[in-house]
C-alpha positions in Angstrom: 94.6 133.3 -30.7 93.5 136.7 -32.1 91.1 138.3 -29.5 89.1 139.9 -32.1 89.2 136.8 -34.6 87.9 134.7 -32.0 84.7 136.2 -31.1 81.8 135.2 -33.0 80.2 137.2 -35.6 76.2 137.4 -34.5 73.6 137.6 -37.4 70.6 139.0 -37.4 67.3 136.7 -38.8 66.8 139.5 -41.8 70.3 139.6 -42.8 72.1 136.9 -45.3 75.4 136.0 -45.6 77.2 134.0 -48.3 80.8 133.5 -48.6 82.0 131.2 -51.3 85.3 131.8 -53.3 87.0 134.5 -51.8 83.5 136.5 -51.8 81.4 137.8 -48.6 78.4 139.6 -49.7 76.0 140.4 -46.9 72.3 141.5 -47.7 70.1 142.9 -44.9 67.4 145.8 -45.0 69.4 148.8 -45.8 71.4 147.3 -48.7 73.9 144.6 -49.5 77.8 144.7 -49.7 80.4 142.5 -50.5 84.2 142.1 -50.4 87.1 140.0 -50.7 88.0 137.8 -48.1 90.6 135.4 -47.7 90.7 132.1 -49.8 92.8 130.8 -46.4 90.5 131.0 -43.9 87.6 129.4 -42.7 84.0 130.3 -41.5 81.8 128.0 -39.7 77.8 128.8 -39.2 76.0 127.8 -36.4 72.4 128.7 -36.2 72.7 132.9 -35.6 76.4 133.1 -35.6 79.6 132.8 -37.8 82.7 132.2 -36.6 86.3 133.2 -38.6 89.1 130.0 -38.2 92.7 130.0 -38.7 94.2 127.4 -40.5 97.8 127.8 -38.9 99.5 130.0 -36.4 101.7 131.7 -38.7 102.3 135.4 -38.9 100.2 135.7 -42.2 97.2 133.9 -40.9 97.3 135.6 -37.7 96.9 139.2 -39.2 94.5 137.9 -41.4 92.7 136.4 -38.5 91.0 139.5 -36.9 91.2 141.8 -40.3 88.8 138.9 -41.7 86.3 138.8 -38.7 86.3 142.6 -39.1 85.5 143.3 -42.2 82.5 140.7 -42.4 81.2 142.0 -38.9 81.2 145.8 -40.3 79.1 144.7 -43.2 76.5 143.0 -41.1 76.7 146.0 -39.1 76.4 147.9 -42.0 72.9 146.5 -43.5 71.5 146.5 -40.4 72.2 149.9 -38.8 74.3 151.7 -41.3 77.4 154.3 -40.0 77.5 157.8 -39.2 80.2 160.5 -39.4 79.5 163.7 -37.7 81.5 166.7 -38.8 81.9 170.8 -36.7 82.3 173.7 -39.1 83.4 176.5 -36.6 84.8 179.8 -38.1 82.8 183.2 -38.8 80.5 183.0 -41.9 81.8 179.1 -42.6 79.0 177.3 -43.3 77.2 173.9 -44.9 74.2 173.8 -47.4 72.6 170.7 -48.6 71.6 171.0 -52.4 69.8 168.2 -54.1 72.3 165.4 -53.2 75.4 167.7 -53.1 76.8 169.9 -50.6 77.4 173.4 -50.9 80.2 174.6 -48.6 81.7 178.2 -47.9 84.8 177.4 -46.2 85.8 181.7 -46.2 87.9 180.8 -49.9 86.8 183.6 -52.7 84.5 180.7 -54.3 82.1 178.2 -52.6 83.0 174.3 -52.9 80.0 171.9 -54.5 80.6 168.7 -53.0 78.7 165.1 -54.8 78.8 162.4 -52.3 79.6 158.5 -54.1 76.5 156.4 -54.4 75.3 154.9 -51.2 76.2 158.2 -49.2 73.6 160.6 -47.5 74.9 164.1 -46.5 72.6 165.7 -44.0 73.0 169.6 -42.5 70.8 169.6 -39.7 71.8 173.0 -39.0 74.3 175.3 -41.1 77.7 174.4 -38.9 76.7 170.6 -38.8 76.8 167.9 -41.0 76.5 164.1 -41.0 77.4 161.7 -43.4 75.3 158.5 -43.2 75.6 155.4 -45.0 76.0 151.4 -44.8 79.8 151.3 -46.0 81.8 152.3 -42.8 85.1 152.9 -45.3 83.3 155.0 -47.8 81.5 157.1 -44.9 84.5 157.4 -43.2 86.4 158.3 -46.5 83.8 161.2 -47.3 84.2 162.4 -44.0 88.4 162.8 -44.5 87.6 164.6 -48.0 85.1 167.1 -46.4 87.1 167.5 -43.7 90.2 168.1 -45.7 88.7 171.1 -48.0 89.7 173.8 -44.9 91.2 171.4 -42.1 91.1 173.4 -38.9 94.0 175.3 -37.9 95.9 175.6 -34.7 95.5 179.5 -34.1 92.0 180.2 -33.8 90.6 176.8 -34.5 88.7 177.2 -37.9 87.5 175.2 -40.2 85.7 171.5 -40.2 86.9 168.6 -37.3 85.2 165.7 -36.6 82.7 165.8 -33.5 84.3 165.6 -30.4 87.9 166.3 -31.9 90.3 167.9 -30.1 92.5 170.6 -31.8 95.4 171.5 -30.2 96.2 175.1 -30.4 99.0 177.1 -30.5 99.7 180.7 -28.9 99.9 183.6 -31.1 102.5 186.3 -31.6 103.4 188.3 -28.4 104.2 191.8 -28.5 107.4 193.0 -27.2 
C-alpha cells in the first residue's frame, strides 16, 4: 500500500469537495480549483476526511494511488492557505519592480524584462532583490517561479542572477594566473 495514498485527506468545515466523473473541484475561501482525476479510483468520505482507494494492486493503480491523493490534498491546501515561492536576485544593479500587476525586472541585459503573471498569481517585491510569487495553484506558482527564475539563471562564477530562497549554487573557481 502506497504510504502517501493511504493517509487520509483532512477537510476543513469551509471547504467543499465534489468529485464525480473524473472531476475534483475543491472550493474554499481563497478560490476554487479543479482537475482530472482518475475514473479508477475510489474516494470514500467520512465526516472531515476523504480517503483515496485502490481498486487492484497493479503497477497502474499503484502509481496512481498516491499521484491521486496528492493532487486533491494540494487543492484543499490550496483554497485554504494558498502557496508561496520565494525568489533572491543577487548581482550588482539586478533588481525587481512591481508595476500594476506585472513585474519589471533588470536582470544587467541592455533592455529591462516586463513580466504578466497568469490569472490567479500575485507577484510581490518586498524589497528590490526579493520577490514572492503567491497563489492557490501550487503548479502554476511553482511554474512562474521556473520562468522568472529562468530569465538570468544564476551562474557558477560569481553567483548572479535570480535562485530560489535557500538555493545552493555551486560555484566554480576562476582562471588562475600563471
Amino acid at each position: 500500500m502506497s504510504r502517501i495514498g493511504k493517509l487520509p485527506i483532512k477537510i476543513p468545515a469551509n471547504v467543499e469537495v465534489e468529485i464525480n466523473k473524473g472531476v475534483a473541484r475543491v472550493k474554499g475561501p481563497k478560490g476554487e480549483l479543479k482537475t482530472n482525476v482518475s475514473l479508477e479510483m475510489q474516494f470514500e468520505r467520512e465526516n472531515d476526511h476523504l480517503s483515496v482507494k485502490r481498486p487492484s494492486d497493479g503497477i497502474k493503480h499503484r502509481s496512481l494511488h498516491g499521484l491521486t491523493r496528492t493532487l486533491i490534498n494540494n487543492m484543499v491546501l490550496g483554497v485554504t492557505e494558498g502557496f508561496q515561492k520565494n525568489l533572491e536576485i543577487n548581482g550588482v544593479g539586478f533588481k525587481a519592480e512591481k508595476r500594476g500587476k506585472g513585474l519589471l525586472l533588470s536582470l544587467g541585459y541592455s533592455h529591462t524584462i516586463f513580466f504578466v503573471p497568469p490569472d490567479g498569481i500575485n507577484i510581490n517585491t518586498p524589497v528590490p532583490t526579493k520577490i514572492e510569487v503567491n497563489g492557490i495553484d501550487k503548479v502554476l506558482v511553482g511554474e512562474v517561479a521556473a520562468k522568472i527564475r529562468s530569465y538570468r539563471p544564476p551562474e557558477p562564477y560569481k553567483g548572479k542572477g535570480v535562485r530560489y530562497e535557500g538555493e545552493m549554487v555551486r560555484r566554480k573557481a576562476g582562471k588562475t594566473a600563471g
